[in-house]
VMD Tcl script that builds the backbone (N, CA, C; Angstrom):
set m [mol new atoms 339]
animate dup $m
set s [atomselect $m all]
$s set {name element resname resid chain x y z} {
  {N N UNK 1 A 48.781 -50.640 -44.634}
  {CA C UNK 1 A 49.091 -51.935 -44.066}
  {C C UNK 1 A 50.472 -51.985 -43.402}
  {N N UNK 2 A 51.683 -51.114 -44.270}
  {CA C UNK 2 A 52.735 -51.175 -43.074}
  {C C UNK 2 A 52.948 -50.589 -41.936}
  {N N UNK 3 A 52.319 -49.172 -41.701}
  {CA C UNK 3 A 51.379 -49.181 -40.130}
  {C C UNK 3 A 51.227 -50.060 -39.257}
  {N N UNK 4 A 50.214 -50.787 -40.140}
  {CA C UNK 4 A 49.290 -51.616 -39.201}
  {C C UNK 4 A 50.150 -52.704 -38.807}
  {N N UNK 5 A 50.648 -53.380 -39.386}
  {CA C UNK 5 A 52.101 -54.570 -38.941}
  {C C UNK 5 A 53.204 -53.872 -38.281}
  {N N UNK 6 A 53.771 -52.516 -38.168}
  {CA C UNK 6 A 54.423 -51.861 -37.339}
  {C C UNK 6 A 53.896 -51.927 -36.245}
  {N N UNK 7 A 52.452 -51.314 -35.706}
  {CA C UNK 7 A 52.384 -51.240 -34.464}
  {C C UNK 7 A 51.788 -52.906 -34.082}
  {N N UNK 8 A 51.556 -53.511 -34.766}
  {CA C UNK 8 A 51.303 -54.927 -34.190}
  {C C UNK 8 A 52.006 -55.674 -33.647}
  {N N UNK 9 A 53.220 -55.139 -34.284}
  {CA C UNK 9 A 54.597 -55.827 -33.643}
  {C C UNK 9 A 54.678 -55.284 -32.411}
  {N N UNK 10 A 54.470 -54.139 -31.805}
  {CA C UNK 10 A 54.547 -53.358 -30.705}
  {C C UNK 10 A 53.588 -53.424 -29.946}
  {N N UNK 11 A 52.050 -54.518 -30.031}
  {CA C UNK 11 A 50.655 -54.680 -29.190}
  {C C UNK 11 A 50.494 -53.723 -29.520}
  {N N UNK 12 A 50.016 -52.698 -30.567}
  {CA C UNK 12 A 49.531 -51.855 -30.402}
  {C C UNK 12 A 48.711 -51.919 -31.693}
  {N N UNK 13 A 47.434 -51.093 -31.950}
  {CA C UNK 13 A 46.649 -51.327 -32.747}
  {C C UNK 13 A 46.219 -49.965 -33.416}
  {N N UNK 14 A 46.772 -50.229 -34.862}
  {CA C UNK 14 A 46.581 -48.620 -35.269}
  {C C UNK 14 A 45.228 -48.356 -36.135}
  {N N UNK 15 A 44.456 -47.217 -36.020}
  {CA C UNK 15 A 43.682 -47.127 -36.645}
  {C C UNK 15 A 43.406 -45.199 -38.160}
  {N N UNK 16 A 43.049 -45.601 -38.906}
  {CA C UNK 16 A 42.627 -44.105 -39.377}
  {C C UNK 16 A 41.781 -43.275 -38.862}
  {N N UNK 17 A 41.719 -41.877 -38.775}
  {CA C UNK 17 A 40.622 -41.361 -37.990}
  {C C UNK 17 A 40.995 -40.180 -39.331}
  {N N UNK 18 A 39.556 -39.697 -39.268}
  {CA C UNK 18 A 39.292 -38.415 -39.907}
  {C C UNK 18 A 39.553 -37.010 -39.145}
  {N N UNK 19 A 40.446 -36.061 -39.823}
  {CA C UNK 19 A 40.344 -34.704 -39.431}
  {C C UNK 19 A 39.272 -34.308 -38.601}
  {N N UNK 20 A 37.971 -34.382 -38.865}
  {CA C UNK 20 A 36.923 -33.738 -38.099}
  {C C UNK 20 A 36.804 -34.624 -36.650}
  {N N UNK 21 A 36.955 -35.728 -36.558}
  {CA C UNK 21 A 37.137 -36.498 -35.349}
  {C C UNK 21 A 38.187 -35.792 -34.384}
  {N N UNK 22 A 39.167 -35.661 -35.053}
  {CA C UNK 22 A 40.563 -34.947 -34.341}
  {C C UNK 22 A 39.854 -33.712 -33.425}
  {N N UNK 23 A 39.895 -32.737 -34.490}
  {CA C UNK 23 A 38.962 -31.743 -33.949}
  {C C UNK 23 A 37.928 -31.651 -32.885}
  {N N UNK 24 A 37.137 -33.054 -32.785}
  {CA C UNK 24 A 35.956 -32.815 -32.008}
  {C C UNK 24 A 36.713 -32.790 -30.922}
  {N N UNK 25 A 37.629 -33.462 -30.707}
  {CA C UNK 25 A 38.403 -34.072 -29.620}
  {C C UNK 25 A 39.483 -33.004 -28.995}
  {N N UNK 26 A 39.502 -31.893 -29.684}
  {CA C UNK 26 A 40.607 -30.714 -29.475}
  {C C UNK 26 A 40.324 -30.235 -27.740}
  {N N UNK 27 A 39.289 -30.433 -27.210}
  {CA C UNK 27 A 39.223 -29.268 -26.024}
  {C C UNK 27 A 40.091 -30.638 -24.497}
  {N N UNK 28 A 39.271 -31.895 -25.188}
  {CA C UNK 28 A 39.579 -32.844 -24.532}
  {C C UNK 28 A 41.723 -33.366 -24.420}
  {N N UNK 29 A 42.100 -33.543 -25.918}
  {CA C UNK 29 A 43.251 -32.864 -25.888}
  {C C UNK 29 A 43.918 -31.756 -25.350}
  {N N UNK 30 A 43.464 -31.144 -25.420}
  {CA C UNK 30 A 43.796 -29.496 -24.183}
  {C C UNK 30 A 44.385 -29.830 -23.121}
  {N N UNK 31 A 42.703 -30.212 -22.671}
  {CA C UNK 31 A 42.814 -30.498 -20.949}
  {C C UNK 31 A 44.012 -31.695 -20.693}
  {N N UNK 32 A 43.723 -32.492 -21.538}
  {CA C UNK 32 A 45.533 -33.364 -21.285}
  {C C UNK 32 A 46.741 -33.152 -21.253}
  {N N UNK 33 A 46.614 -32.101 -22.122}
  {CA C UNK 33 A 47.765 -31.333 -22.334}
  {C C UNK 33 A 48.397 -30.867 -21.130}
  {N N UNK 34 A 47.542 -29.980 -20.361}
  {CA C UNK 34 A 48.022 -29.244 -19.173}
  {C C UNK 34 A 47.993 -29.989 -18.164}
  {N N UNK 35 A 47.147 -31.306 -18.079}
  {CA C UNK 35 A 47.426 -32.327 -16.883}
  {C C UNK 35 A 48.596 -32.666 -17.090}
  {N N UNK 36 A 48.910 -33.295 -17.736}
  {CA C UNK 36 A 50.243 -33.797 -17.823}
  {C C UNK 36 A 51.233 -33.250 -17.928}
  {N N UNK 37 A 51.261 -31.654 -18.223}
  {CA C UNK 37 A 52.328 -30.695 -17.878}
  {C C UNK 37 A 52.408 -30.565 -16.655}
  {N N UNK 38 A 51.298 -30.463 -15.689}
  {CA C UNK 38 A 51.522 -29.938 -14.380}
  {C C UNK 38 A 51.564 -31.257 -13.602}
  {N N UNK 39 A 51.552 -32.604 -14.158}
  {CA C UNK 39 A 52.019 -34.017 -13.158}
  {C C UNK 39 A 53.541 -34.027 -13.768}
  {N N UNK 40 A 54.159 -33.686 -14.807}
  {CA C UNK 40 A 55.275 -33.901 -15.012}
  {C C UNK 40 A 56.291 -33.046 -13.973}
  {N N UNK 41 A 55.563 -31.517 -14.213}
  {CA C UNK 41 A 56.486 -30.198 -12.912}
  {C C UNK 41 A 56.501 -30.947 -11.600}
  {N N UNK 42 A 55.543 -31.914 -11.333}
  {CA C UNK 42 A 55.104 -31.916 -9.761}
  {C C UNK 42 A 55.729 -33.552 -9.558}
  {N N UNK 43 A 56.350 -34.218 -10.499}
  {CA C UNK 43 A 56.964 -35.753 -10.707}
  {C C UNK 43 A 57.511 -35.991 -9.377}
  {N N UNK 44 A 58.275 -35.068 -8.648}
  {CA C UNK 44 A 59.119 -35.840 -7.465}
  {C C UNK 44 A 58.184 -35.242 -6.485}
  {N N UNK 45 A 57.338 -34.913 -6.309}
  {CA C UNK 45 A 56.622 -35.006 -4.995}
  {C C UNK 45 A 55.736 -36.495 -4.709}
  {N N UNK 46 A 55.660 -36.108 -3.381}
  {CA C UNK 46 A 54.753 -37.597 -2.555}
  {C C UNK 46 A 53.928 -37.531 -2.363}
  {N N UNK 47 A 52.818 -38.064 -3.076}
  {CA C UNK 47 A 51.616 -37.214 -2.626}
  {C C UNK 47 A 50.380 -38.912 -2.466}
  {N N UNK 48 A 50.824 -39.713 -1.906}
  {CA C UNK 48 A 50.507 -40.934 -1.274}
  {C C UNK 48 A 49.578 -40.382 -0.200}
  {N N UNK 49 A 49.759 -39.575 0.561}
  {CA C UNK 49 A 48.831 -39.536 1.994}
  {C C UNK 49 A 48.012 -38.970 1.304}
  {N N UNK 50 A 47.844 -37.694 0.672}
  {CA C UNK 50 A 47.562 -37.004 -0.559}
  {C C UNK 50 A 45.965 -37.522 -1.266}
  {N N UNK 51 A 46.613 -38.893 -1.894}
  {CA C UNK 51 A 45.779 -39.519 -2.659}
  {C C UNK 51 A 44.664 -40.418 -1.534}
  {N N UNK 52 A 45.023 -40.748 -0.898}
  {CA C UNK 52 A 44.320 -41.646 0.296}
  {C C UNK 52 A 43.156 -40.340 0.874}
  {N N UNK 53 A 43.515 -39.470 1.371}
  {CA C UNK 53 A 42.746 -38.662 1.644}
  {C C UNK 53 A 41.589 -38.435 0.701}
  {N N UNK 54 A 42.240 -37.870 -0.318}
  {CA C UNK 54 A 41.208 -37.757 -1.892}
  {C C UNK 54 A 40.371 -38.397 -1.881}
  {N N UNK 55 A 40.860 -40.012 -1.816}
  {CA C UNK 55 A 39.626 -41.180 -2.210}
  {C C UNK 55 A 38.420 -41.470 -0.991}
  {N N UNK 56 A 38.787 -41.130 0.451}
  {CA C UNK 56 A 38.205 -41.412 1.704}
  {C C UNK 56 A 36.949 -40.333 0.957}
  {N N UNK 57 A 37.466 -39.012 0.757}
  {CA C UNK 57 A 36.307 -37.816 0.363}
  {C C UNK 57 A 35.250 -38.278 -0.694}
  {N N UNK 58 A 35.927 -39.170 -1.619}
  {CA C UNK 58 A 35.447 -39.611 -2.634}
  {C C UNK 58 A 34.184 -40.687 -2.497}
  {N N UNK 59 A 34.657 -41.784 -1.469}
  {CA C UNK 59 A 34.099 -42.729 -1.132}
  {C C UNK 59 A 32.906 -42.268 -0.213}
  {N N UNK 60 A 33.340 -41.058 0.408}
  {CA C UNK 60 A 31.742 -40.737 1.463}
  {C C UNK 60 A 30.978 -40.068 0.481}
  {N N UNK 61 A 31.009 -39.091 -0.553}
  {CA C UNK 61 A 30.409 -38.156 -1.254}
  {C C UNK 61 A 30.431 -38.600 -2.414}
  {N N UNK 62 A 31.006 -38.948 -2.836}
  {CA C UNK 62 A 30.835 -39.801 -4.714}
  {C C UNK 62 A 31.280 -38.846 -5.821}
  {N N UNK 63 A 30.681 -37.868 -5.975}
  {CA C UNK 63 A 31.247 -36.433 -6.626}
  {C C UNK 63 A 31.530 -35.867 -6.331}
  {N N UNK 64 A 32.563 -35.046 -6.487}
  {CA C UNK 64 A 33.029 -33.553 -5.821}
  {C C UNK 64 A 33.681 -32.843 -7.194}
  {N N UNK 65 A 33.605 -31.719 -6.609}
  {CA C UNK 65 A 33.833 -30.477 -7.703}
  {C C UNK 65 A 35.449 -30.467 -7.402}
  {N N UNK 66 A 36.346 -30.158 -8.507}
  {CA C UNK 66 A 37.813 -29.821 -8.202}
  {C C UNK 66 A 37.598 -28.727 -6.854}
  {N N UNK 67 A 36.874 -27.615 -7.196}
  {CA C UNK 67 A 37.022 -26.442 -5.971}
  {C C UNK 67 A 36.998 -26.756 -4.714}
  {N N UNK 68 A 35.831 -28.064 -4.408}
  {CA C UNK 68 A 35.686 -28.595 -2.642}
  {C C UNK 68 A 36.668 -29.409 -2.609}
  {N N UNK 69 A 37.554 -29.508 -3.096}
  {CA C UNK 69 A 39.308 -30.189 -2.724}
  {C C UNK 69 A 40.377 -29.004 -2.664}
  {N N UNK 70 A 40.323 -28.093 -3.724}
  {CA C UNK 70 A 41.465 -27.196 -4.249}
  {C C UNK 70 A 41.040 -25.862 -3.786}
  {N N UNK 71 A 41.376 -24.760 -2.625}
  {CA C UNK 71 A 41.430 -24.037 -2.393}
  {C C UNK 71 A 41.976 -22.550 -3.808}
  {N N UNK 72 A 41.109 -22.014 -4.258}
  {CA C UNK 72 A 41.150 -21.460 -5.521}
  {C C UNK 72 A 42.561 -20.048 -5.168}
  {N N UNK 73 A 41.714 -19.557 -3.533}
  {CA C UNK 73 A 42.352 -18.236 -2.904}
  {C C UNK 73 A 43.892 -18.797 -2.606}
  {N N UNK 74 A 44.306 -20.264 -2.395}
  {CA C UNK 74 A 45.410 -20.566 -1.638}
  {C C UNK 74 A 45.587 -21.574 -2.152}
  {N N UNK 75 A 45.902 -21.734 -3.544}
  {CA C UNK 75 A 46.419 -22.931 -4.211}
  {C C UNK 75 A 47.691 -24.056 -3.746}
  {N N UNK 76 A 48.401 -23.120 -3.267}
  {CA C UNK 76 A 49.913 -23.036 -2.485}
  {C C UNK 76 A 49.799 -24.112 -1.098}
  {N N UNK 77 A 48.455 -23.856 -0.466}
  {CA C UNK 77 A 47.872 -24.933 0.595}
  {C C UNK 77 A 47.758 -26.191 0.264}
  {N N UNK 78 A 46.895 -26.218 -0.622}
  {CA C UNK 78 A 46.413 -27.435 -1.226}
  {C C UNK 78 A 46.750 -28.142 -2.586}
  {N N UNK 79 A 48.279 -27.297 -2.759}
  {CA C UNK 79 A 48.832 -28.192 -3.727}
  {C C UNK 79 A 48.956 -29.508 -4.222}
  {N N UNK 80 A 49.521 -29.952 -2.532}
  {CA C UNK 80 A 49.368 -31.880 -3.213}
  {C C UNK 80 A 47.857 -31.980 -3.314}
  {N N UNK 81 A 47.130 -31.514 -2.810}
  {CA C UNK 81 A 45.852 -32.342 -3.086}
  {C C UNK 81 A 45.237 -32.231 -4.570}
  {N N UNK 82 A 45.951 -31.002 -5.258}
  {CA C UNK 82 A 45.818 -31.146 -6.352}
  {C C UNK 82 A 46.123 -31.755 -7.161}
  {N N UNK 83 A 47.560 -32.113 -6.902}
  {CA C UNK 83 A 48.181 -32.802 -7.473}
  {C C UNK 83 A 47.549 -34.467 -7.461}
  {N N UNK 84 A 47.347 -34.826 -6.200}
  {CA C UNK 84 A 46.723 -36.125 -6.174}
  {C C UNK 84 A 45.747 -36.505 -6.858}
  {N N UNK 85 A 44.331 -35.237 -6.854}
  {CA C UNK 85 A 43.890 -35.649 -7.669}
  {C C UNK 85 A 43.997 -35.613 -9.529}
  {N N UNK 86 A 44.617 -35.052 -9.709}
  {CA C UNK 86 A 45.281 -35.346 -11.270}
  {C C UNK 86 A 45.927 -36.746 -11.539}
  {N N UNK 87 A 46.151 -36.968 -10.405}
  {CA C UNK 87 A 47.195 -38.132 -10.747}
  {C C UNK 87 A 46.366 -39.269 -10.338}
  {N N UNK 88 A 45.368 -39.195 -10.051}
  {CA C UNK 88 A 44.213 -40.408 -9.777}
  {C C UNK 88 A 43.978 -40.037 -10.939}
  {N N UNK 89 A 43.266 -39.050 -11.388}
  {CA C UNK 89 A 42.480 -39.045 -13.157}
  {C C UNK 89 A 43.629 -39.635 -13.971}
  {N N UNK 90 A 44.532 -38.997 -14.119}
  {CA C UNK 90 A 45.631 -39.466 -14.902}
  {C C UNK 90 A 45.703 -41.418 -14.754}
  {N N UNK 91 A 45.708 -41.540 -14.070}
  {CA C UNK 91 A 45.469 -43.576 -13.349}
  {C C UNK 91 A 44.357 -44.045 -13.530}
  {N N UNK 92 A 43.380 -43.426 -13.704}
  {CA C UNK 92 A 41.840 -43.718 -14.135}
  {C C UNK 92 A 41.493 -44.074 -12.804}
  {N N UNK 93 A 41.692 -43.904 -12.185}
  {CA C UNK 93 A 40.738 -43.840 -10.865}
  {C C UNK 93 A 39.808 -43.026 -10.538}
  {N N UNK 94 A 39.849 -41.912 -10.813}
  {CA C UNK 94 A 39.169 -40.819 -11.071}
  {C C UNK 94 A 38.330 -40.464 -12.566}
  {N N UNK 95 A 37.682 -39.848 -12.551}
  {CA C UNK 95 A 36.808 -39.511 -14.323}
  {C C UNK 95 A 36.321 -38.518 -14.190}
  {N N UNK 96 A 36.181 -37.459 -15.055}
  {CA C UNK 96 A 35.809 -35.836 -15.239}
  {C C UNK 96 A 35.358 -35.794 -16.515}
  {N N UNK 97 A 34.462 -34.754 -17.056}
  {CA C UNK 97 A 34.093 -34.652 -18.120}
  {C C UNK 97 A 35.167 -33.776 -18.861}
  {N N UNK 98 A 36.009 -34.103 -19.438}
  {CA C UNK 98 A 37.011 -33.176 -20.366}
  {C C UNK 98 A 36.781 -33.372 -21.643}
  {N N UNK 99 A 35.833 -33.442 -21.921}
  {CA C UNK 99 A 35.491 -33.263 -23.376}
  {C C UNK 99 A 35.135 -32.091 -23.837}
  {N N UNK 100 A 33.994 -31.388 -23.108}
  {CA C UNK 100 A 33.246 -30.812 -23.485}
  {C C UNK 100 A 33.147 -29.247 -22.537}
  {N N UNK 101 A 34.474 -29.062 -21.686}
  {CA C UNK 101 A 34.570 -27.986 -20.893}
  {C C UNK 101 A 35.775 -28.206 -20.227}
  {N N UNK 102 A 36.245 -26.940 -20.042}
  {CA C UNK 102 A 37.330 -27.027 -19.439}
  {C C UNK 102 A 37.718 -27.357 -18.060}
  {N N UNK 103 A 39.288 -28.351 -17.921}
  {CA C UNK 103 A 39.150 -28.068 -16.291}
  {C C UNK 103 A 39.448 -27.062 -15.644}
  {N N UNK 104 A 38.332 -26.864 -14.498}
  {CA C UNK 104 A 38.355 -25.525 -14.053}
  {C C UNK 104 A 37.706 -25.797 -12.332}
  {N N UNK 105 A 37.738 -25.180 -11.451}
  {CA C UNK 105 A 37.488 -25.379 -10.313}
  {C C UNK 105 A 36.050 -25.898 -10.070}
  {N N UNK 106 A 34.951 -25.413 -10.765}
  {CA C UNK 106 A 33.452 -26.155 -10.726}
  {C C UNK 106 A 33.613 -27.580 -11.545}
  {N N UNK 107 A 34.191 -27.983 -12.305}
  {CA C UNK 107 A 34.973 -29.499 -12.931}
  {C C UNK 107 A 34.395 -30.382 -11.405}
  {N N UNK 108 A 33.373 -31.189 -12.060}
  {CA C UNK 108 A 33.397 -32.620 -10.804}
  {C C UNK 108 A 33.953 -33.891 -11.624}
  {N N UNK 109 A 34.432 -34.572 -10.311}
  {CA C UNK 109 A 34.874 -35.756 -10.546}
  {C C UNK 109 A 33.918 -36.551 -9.726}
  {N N UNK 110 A 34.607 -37.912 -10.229}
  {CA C UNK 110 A 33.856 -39.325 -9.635}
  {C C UNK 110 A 34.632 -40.136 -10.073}
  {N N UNK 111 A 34.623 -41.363 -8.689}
  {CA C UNK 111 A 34.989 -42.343 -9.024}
  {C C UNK 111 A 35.150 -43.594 -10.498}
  {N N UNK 112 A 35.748 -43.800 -10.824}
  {CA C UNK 112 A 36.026 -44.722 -11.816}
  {C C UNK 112 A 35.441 -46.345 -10.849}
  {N N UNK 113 A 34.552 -46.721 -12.036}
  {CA C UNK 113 A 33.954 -47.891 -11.490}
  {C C UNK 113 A 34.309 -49.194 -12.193}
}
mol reanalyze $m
mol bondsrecalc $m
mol representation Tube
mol addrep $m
């Protein structure tokens, strides 16, 4: 209970979860892990035109695989666009299955509805 009145004071709402829950959740944790390492390295770039582009692709096709954005041979090319799209998922604009596989260049996304 003093938890629970700690984070209440803060809007925040705490709950217990079981070890094996944690666990299920480990691969999905992962993949956050390294998103947010590689939006933190990439923090002062601009990647506004970036993201606009992303979503135009998004909006004609609905799904796309990370690879038909991210050049695998020439990462270095299509950096911001990588970056953009992380940082739409990261904003929930974007949604990927990271639960249950890693992100990896066949990884599709879709719009957040």
């Amino acid at each position: 209970e003093p938890l629970e009145a700690f984070f209440a004071g803060k809007g925040l709402c705490f709950h217990l979860i079981s070890s094996e829950s944690i666990f299920e959740q480990e691969l999905k944790a992962q993949n956050w892990v390294d998103i947010v390492r590689t939006l933190y390295l990439a923090r002062a770039l601009d990647t506004n035109g970036a993201e606009l582009l992303v979503l135009n692709r998004f909006y004609q096709s609905g799904r796309i695989r990370l690879g038909d954005l991210v050049d695998s041979n020439d990462r270095e090319r299509t950096y911001l666009v990588e970056i953009a799209v992380l940082r739409l998922l990261h904003q929930g604009v974007l949604s990927a299955p990271l639960s249950n596989t890693w992100l990896e260049f066949e990884t599709e996304f879709e719009l957040c509805t």
